[in-house]
C-alpha positions in Angstrom: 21.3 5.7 10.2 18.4 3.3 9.3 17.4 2.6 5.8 14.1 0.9 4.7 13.1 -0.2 0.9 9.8 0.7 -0.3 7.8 -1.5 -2.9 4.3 -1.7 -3.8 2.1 -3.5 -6.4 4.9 -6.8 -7.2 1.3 -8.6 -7.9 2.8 -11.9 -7.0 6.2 -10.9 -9.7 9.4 -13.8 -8.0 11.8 -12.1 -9.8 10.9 -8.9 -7.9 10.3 -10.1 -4.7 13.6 -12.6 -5.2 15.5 -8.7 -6.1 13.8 -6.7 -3.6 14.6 -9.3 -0.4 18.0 -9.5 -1.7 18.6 -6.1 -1.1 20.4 -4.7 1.9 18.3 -2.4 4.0 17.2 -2.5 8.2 13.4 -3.0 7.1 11.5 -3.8 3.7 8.1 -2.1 3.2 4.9 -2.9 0.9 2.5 -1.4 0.1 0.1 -3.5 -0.7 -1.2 -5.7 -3.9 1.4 -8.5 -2.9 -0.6 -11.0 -4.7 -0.7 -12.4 -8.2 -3.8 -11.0 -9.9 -3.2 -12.0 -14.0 -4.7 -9.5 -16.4 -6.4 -12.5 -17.9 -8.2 -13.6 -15.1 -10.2 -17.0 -14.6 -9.8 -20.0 -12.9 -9.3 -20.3 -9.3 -7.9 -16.8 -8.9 -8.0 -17.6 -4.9 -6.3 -20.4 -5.1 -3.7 -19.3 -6.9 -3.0 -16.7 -4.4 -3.1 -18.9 -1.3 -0.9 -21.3 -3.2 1.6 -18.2 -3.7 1.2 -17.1 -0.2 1.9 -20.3 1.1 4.5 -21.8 -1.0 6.2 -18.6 -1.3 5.7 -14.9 0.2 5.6 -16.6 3.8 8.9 -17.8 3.7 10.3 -14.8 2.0 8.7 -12.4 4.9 9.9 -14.7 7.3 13.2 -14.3 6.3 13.8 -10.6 7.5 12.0 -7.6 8.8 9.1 -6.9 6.4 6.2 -4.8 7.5 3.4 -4.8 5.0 -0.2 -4.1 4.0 -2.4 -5.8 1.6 -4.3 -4.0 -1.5 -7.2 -3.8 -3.4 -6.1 -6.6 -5.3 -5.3 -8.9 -2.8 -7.7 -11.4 -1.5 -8.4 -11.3 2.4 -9.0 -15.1 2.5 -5.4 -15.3 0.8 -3.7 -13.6 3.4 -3.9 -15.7 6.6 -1.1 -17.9 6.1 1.0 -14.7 6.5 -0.1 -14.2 10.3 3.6 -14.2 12.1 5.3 -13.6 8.8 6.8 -10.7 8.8 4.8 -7.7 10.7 1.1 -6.6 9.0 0.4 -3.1 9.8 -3.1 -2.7 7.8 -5.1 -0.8 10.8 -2.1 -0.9 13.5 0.5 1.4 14.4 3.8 -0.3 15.7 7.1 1.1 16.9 9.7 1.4 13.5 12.9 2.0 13.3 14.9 5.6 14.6 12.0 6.6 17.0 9.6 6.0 14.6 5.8 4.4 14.7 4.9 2.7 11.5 1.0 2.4 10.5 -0.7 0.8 7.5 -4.1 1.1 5.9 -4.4 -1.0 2.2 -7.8 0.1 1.4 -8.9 2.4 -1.8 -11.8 4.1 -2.9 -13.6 1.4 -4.8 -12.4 0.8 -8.2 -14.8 0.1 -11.4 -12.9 -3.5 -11.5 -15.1 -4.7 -9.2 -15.4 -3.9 -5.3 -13.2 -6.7 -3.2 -12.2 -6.7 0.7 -9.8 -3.8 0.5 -12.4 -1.8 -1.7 -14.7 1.5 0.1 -16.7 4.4 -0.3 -14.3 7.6 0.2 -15.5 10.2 2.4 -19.8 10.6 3.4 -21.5 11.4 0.6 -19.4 10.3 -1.8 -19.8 8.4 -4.9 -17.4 6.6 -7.2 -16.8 8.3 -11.0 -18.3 4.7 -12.5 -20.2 2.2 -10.6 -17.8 -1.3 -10.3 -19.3 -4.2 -12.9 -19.8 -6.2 -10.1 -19.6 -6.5 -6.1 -17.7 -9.5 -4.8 -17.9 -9.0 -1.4 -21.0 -7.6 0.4 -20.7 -6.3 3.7 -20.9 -2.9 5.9 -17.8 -1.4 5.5 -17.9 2.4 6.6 -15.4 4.8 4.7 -11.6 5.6 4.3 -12.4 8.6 6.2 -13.7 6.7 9.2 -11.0 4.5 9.1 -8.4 6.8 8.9 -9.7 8.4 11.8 -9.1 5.2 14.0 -5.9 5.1 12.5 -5.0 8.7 13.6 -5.0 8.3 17.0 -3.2 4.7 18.0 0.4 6.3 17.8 1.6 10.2 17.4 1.2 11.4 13.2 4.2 13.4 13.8 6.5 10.7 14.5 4.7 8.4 12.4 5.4 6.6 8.8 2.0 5.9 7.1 1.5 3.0 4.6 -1.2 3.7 3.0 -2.1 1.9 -0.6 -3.9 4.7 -1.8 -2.5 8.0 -2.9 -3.6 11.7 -2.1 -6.3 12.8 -4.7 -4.7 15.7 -6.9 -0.6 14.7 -6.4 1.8 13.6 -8.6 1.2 10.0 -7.0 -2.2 9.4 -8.6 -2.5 10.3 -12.4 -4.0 7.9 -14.8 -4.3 8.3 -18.6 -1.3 10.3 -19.4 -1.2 12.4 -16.2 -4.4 14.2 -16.3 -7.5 11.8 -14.5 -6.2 11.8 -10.7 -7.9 8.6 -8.7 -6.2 9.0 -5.7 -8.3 8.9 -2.2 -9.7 12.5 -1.0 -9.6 10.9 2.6 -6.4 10.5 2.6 -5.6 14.1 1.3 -7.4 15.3 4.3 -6.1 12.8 6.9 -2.2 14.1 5.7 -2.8 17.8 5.3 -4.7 17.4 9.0 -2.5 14.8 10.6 1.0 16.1 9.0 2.8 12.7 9.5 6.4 13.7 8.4 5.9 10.4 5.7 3.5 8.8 3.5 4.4 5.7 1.8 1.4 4.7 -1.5 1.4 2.4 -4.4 -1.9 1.5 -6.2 -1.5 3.9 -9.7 0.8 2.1 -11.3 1.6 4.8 -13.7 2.4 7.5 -11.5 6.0 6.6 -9.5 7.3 9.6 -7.9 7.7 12.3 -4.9 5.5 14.8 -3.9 4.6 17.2 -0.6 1.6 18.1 0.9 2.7 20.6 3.6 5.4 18.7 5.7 4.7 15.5 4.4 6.7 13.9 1.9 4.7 11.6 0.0 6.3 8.5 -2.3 5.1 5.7 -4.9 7.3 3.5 -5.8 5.6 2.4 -8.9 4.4 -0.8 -9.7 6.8 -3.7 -10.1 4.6 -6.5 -11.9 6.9 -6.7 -14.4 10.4 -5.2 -13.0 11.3 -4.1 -9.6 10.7 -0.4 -9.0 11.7 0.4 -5.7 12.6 3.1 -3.4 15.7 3.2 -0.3 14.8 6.0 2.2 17.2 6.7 4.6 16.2 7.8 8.2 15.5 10.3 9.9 16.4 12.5 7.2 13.7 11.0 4.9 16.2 10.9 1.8 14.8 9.0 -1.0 17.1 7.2 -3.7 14.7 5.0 -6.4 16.8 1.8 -7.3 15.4 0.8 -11.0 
């Protein structure tokens, strides 16, 4: 039987990482916001994440089989020293373990922290609760709903493990402020109820770790781990799911 580890949202945290590669499992799995991203930001906040990437995550990916996306917090121009470490999976579908197909998609709807790379509109017509203070990136970027759509058809849902950084709008996965203000991506609600993958594997709401279904489809965050690994072992093919605190 094959067992993977979930994380998601280390934000660049060693001691996690260092915890969470130490751990024996036949794959490791993130979902996304790898990076360091201090809440008191300034300074070269790129360069401290290419430094990290460089001097560090790349030789900890490359160490054993780690498929991963990026996340809203992560810089793309971070990110290339990563290409051959490990296996990225952010708008690709690759064979997994078991049978399986693995696909990853690490954008959310945009945040009011500021719209980065991994940042876009929801579904047509939407708009976001609050406008973000500022745009840092400005590009055309079509919709998670689009996107998701690609995604759909490059391996079969039913024998397929999403990564996707957001959570399903309206879940246990996706509660803010005390449980009530859900933030999670419609798109992806639809895309899971539609596509009924027998897996979904989210991060991004830090405050909402946990499992929940939506029709067949077990859905799992992890939690965040910037400041202590929370992390998930799920054991193939019978999807059992045992969080390691």
């Amino acid at each position: 039987m094959a067992t993977l580890i979930l994380a998601s949202d280390l934000h660049g945290n060693r001691s996690a990482y260092d915890r969470l590669f130490a751990l024996e499992a036949d794959a490791i799995v993130l979902a996304g916001d790898l990076l360091p991203y201090p809440l008191k930001r300034g300074g070269d906040l790129l360069g401290l994440q290419t430094d990290f990437v460089k001097d560090y995550l790349a030789p900890k990916m490359a160490s054993r089989p780690c498929y991963w996306i990026p996340g809203n917090d992560d810089w793309e121009a971070a990110l290339p020293p990563l290409n051959g470490q490990g296996i990225p999976i952010h708008g690709l579908a690759v064979p997994f373990l078991d049978g399986f197909s693995i696909a990853g998609y690490g954008c959310v709807p945009v945040t009011p922290f500021g719209m980065k790379d991994f940042d876009r509109y929801d579904v047509e017509s939407w708009d976001p609760p609050q406008e973000p203070k500022q745009c840092l990136r400005s590009s055309s970027r079509g919709t998670i709903t689009a996107d998701l759509a690609r995604l759909g058809e490059l391996s079969d849902p039913a024998s397929t493990i999403y990564v996707i950084h957001s959570p399903p709008f309206a879940t246990a996965l996706d509660r803010l402020h005390g449980g009530i203000t859900p933030i999670g991506s419609r798109a992806v609600r639809t895309f899971i109820e539609q596509r009924r993958p027998p897996l979904s594997l989210h991060g991004h709401v830090h405050e909402s770790p946990g499992v929940d279904r939506l029709g067949r489809t077990l859905c799992v965050n992890p939690g965040d781990s910037m400041r202590r690994l929370q992390a998930v072992r799920i054991d193939l093919p019978d999807l059992k799911i045992t969080p390691l605190i």
